[in-house]
C-alpha positions in Angstrom: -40.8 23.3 -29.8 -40.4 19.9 -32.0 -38.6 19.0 -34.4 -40.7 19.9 -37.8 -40.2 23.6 -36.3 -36.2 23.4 -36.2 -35.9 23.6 -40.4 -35.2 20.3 -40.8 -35.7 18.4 -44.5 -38.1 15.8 -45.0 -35.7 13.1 -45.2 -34.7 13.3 -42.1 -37.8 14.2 -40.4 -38.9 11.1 -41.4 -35.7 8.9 -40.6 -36.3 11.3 -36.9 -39.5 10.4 -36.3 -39.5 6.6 -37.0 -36.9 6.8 -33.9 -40.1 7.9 -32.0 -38.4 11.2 -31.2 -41.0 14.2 -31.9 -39.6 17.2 -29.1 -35.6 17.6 -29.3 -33.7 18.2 -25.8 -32.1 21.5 -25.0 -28.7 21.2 -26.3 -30.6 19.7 -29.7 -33.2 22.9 -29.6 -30.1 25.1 -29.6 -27.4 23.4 -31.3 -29.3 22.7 -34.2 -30.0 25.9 -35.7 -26.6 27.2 -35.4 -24.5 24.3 -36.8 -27.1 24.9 -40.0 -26.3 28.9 -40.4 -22.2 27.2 -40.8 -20.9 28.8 -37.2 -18.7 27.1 -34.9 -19.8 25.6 -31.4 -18.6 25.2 -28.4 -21.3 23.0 -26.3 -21.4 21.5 -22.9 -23.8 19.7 -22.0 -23.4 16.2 -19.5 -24.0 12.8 -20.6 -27.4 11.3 -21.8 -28.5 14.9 -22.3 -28.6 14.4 -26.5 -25.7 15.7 -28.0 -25.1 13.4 -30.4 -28.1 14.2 -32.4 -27.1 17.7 -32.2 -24.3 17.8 -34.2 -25.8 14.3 -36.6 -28.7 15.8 -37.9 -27.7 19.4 -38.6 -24.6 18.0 -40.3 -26.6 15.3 -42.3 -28.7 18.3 -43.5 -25.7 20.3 -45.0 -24.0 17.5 -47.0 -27.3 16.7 -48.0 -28.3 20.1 -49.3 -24.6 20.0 -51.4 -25.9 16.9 -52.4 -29.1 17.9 -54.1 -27.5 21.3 -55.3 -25.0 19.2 -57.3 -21.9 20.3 -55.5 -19.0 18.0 -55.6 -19.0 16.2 -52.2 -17.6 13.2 -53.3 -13.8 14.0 -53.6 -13.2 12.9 -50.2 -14.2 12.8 -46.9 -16.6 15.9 -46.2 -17.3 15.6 -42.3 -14.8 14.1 -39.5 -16.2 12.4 -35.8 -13.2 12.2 -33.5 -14.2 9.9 -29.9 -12.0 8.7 -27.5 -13.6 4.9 -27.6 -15.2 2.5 -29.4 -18.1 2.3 -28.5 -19.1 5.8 -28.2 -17.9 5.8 -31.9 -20.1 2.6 -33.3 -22.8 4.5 -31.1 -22.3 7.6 -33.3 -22.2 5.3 -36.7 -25.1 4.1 -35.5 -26.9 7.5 -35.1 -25.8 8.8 -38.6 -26.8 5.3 -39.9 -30.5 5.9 -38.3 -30.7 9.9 -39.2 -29.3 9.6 -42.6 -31.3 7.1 -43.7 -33.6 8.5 -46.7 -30.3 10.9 -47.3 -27.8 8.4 -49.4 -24.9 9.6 -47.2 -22.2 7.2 -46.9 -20.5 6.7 -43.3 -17.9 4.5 -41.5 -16.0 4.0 -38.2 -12.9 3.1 -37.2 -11.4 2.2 -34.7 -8.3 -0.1 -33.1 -8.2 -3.4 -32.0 -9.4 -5.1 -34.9 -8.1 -6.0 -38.3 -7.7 -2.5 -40.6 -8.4 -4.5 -43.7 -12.3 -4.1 -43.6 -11.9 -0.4 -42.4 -9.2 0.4 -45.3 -11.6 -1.5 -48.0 -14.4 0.4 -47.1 -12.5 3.9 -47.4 -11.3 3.5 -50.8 -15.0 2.7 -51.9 -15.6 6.8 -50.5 -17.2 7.6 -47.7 -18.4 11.2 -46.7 -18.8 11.0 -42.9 -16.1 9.2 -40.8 -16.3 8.7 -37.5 -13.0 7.6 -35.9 -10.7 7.1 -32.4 -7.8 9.0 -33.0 -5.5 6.5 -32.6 -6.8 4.4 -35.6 -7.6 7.0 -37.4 -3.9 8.7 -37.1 -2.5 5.0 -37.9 -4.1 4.9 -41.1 -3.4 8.7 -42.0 0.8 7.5 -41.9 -0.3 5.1 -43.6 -1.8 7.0 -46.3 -5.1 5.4 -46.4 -6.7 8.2 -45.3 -6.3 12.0 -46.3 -8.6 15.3 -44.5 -7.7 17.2 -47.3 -11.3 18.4 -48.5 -12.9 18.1 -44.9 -15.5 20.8 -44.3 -16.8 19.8 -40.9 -15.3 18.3 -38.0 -16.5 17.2 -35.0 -15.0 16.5 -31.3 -17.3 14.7 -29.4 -16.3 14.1 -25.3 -13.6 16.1 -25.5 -12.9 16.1 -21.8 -12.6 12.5 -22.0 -9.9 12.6 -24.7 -8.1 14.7 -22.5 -8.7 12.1 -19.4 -7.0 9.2 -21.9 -4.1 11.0 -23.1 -5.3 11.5 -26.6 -4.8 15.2 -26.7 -1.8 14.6 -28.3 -3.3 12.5 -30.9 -5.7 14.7 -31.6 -3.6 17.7 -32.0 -1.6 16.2 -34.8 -4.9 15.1 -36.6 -5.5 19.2 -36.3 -2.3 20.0 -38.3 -3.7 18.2 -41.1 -7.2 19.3 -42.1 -7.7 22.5 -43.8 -7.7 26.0 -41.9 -10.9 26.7 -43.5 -14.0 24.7 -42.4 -16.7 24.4 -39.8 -15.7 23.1 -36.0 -18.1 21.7 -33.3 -16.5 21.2 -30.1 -18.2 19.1 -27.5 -17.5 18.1 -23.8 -19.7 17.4 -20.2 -17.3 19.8 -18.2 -15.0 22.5 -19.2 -11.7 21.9 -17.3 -8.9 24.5 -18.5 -7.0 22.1 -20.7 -10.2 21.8 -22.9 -11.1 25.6 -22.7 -7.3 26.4 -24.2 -7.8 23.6 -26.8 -11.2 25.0 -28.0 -9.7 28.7 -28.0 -7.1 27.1 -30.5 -10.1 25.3 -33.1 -12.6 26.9 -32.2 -13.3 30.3 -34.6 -15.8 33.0 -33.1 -17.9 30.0 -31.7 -21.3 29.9 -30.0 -21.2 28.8 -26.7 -24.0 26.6 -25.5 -24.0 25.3 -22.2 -27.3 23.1 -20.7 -27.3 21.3 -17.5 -23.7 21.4 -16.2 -22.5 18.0 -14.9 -22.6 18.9 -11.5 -26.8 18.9 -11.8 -27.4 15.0 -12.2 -30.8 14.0 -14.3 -33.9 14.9 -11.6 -35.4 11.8 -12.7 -32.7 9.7 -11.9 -33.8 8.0 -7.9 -30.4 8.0 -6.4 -29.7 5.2 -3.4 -27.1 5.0 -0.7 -26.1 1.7 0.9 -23.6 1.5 3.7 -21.9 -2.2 3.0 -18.4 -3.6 4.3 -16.8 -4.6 0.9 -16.4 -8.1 1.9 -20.3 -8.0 1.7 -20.8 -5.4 -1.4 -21.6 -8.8 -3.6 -24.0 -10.4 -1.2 -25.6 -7.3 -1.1 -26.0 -7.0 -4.9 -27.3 -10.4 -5.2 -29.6 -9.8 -2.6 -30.8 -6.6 -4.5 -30.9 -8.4 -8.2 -33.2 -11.2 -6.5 -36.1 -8.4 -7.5 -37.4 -9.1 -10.8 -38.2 -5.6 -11.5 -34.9 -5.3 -12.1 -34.8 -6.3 -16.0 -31.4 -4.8 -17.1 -28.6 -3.1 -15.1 -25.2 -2.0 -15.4 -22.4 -2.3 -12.6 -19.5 -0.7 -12.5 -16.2 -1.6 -10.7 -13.1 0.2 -10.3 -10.7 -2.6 -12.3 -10.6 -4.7 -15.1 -9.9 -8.1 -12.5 -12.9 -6.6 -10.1 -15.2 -6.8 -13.1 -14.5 -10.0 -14.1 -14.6 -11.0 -10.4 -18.2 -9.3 -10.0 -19.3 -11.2 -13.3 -18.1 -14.8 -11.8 -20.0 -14.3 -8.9 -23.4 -13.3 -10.2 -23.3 -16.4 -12.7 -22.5 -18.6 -9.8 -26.1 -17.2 -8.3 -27.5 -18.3 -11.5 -27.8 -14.3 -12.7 -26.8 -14.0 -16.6 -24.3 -11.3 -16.5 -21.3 -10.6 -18.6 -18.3 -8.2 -18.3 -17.0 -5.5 -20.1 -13.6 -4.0 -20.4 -10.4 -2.9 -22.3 -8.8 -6.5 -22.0 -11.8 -7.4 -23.9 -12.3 -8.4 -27.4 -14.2 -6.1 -29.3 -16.1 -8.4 -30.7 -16.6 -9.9 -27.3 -17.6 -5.7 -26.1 -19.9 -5.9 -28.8 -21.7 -9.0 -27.9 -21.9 -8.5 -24.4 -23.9 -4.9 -24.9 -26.2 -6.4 -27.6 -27.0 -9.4 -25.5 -28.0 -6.5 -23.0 -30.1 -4.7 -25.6 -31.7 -8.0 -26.6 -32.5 -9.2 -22.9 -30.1 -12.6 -23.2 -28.4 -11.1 -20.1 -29.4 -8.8 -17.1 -26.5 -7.1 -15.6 -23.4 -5.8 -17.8 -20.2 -5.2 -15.0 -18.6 -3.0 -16.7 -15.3 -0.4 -16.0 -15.3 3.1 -16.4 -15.0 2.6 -20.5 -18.7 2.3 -20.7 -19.3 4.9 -18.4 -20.0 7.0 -21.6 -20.9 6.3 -24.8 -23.0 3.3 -24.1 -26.9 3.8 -24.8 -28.8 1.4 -23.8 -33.0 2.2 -23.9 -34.8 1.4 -20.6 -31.6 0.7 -18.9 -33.8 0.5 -15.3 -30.8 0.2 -13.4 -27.1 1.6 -12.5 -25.0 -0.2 -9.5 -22.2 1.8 -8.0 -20.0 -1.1 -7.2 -17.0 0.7 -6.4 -17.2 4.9 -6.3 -15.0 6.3 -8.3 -12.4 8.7 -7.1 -13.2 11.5 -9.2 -16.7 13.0 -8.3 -17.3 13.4 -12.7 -17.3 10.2 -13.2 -19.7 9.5 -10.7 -22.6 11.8 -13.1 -21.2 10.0 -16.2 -22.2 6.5 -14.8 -25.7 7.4 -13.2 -26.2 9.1 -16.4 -26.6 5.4 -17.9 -30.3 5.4 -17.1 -32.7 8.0 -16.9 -32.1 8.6 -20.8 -34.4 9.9 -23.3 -37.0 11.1 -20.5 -37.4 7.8 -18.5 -36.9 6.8 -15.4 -34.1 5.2 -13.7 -32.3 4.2 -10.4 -28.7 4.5 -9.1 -27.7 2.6 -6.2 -24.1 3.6 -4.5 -22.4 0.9 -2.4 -19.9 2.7 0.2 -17.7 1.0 2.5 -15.0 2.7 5.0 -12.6 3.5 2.9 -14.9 5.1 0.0 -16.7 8.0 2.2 -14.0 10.5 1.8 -15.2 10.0 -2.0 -19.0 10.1 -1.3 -18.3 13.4 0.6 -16.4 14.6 -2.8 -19.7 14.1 -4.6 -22.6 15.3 -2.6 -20.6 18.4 -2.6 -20.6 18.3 -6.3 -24.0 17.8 -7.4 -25.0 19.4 -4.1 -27.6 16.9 -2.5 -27.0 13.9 -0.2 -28.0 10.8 -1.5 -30.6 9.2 0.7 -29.5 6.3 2.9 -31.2 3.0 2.9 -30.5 1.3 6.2 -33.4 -1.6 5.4 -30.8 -4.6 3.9 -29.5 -7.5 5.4 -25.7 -6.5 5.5 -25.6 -3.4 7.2 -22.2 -1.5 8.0 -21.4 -1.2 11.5 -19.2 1.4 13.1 -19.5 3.8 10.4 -17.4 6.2 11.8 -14.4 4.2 12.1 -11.8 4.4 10.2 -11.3 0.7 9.0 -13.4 -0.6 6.2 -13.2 -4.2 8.2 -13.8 -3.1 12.2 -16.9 -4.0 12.1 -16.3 -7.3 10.6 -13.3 -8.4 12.5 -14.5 -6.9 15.9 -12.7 -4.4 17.8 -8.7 -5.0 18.7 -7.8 -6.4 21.4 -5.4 -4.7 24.1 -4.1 -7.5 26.0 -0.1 -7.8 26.0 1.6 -10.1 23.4 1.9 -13.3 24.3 5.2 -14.5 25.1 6.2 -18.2 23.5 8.2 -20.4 25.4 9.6 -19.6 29.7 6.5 -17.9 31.2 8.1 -14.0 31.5 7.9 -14.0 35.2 10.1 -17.1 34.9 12.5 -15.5 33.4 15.9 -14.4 35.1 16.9 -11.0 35.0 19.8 -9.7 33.2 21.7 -8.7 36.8 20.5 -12.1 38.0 22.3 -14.2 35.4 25.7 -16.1 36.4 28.5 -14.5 34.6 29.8 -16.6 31.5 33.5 -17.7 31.2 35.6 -16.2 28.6 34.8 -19.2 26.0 31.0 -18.4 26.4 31.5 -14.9 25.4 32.2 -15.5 22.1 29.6 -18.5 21.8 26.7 -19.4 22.0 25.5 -20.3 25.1 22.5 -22.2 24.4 23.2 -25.9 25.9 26.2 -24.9 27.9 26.4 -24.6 32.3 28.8 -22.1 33.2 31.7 -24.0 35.2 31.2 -23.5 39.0 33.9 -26.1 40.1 36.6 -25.4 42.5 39.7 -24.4 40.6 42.3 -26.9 40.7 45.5 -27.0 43.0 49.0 -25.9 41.3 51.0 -28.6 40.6 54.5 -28.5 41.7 56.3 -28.6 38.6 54.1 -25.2 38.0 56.3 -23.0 39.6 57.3 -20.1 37.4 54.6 -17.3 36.9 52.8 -18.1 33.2 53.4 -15.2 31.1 50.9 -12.3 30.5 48.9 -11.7 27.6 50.3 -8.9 26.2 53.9 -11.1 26.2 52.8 -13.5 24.3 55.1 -14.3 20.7 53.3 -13.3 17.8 54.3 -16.2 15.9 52.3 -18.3 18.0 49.7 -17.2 19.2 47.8 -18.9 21.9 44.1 -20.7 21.9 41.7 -18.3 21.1 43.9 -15.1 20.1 45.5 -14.3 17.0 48.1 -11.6 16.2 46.9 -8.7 13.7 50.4 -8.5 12.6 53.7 -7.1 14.3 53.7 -6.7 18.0 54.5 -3.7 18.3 52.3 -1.9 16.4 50.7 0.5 18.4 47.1 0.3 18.8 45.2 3.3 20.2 45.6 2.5 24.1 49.3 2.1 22.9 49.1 -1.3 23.4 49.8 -4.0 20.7 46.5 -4.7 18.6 45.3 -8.3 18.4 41.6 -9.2 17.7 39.9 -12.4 18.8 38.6 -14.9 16.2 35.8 -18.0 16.4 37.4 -21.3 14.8 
């Protein structure tokens, strides 16, 4: 099938094939007829597989037919894009912008961290297709700059990942304001049971449509395993970007810090590379993945917030810097290359501590991903437990030293002399224990000295003092009296 078969107007026949495309992809072939005949659809379909065009160029056709059949599209906003980031939604500007081109549709995005003042000028001018985050775009409704009151079709593209960033919410009170009556295309990669209850709300008497589940990664896609100790996961990566074969790639890290890190490093070996995420700018996003497209840099380190939405032609290259912890994500990120029927490799780097992952995701997308042992930092003693055994060397077992008097030196507690009663309370570092003779009585010494428990409380001797009255009773029944330190 191509696309001159699919009933598609010149227009954007044309605009489609000056994008080179001529055979639509599975979820296109099938989504496309049935978003024209005005049903709903529920689609599912992984990353990189097309969907975008499948809902664009269907819904381009439809304003465009009201369009040329003089019905009043105009009063509003006709056709709604929500996304959960922003470049997934100047990614979907861009594909209306490329589709629509010979259709006179007018189109905008928004999205946050950037002034409103643009976005809120370009509204008022009237737009009919707006694609939005739902944070923005639920901003500016409060704000009454925006208002879903004659929308027709809307659109929830990577549903699943809306879920993922706690935007369900957000979306759910953008649902409470657009009209009962219009036409709903629901789209995610995987259909956990949050997003199958949400669709069951929206969704009326849809279509499924379901191609290549996202446990089935792209067969084209060479998938590579390296066993590295992290220490030597950016040695290893220089080492593997020293091929010039390797025009453009994209690495991805599990934090923002580890991005920048990654990016620091590659520069130092004199490889242009730039990083990418949410502490970033988005003008500085946006001019780190156009200096990509236009070859200025090679490598883009990037966090999970490209892992969709970015598409980047003849990406050659994806680098599994750190695997994630959920397997998904790990189909979302190879699915960076291998796009639009090319070819593409994905290299995993897995240390110690990341197998119990790599197990998760060979079980998922049910292959194991062959093992390259050639490379100059191989991982030793895989089957410990310790990322760094191998690096550090095994422990040793001798006994702790001791500092100071060799143990065998050392007097045993029984062995000690016996410390007078001013050493008991003290410290006896410093001090000899007084082994003199004890001195003779003196005459004038007659009478027996008087015995502790006599002793007046109002004066107490050296080294006691009286916890009160004398006689009070203490549990032995004699009187209590507690010793003190001056």
């Amino acid at each position: 099938m191509k696309f001159d078969e699919l009933w598609l107007i010149a227009p954007i026949l044309k605009a489609v094939s000056e994008q080179g495309y001529t055979v639509p992809t599975p979820i296109q072939a099938q989504s496309i007829p049935v978003v024209l005949s005005g049903k709903d659809v529920f689609g599912c379909a992984q990353t990189g597989t097309g969907k975008t065009a499948s809902f664009a160029i269907p819904t381009l056709q439809i304003l465009y037919n009201q369009k040329a059949n003089r019905q009043p599209i105009h009063n509003g906003i006709q056709t709604l894009i929500l996304t959960p980031t922003r470049e997934l939604a100047i990614q979907i500007g861009e594909s209306f912008a490329a589709y629509g081109k010979y259709t006179g549709l007018k189109h905008t995005v928004i999205f946050g961290g950037v002034s409103q003042v643009p976005q809120v000028k370009t509204l008022r001018a009237g737009v009919d297709i707006l694609v939005a985050t739902p944070g923005r775009l639920l901003d500016l409704m409060n704000q009454k700059h925006v208002s879903l009151a004659s929308l027709k079709i809307l659109i929830l593209d990577e549903a699943d990942r809306m879920l993922d960033m706690w935007f369900i919410h957000d979306v759910k009170k953008i649902l409470s304001k657009v009209p009962n009556k219009r036409q709903t295309l629901f789209f995610s990669a995987t259909m956990p049971s949050a997003i199958l209850d949400l669709a069951k709300n929206i969704l009326h008497d849809p279509v499924k449509i379901t191609v290549t589940p996202v446990s089935s990664t792209v067969e084209i896609i060479q998938q590579q395993l390296y066993m590295v100790g992290k220490t030597d996961k950016k040695n290893l990566l220089i080492h593997l970007l020293k091929d010039p074969t390797i025009e453009s790639a994209i690495v991805f890290t599990k934090t923002k810090h580890g991005a920048n890190k990654v990016s620091d490093v590659l520069e130092a070996a004199n490889i242009k590379a730039a990083a990418i995420h949410g502490n970033k700018s988005q003008n500085a996003r946006q001019l780190a993945l156009a200096n990509l497209k236009s070859k200025k840099i090679r490598v883009l380190v990037a966090t999970d917030i490209a892992a969709r939405g970015i598409d980047i032609d003849q990406l050659s290259h994806v680098f599994i810097f750190d695997i994630p912890t959920e397997p998904e994500t790990y189909v979302h990120r190879i699915g960076r290359t291998g796009r639009a029927g090319a070819s593409g490799v994905a290299i995993v780097f897995c240390d110690h501590d990341e197998k119990k992952y790599l197990n998760d995701i060979t079980k998922l997308i049910k292959q194991e991903i062959p093992l390259i042992n050639d490379h100059p930092y191989p991982l030793i003693h895989t089957n410990s437990s310790h990322s760094q055994t191998a690096e550090r060397g095994p422990k040793s077992h001798e006994p702790r030293r001791s500092f100071g008097r060799p143990q065998a030196d050392r007097p045993s507690r029984d062995s000690r002399p016996q410390r007078e009663w001013w050493s008991a309370s003290r410290p006896s570092q410093g001090r000899v224990p007084d082994t003199r003779a004890p001195r003779a009585a003196h005459p004038s010494e007659s009478r027996a000295p008087r015995s502790q428990d006599t002793r007046s409380p109002s004066r107490p001797s050296h080294g006691w003092r009286s916890s009160g009255s004398s006689d009070r009773p203490s549990r032995d029944g004699s009187a209590a009296r507690k010793p003190f330190r001056r």
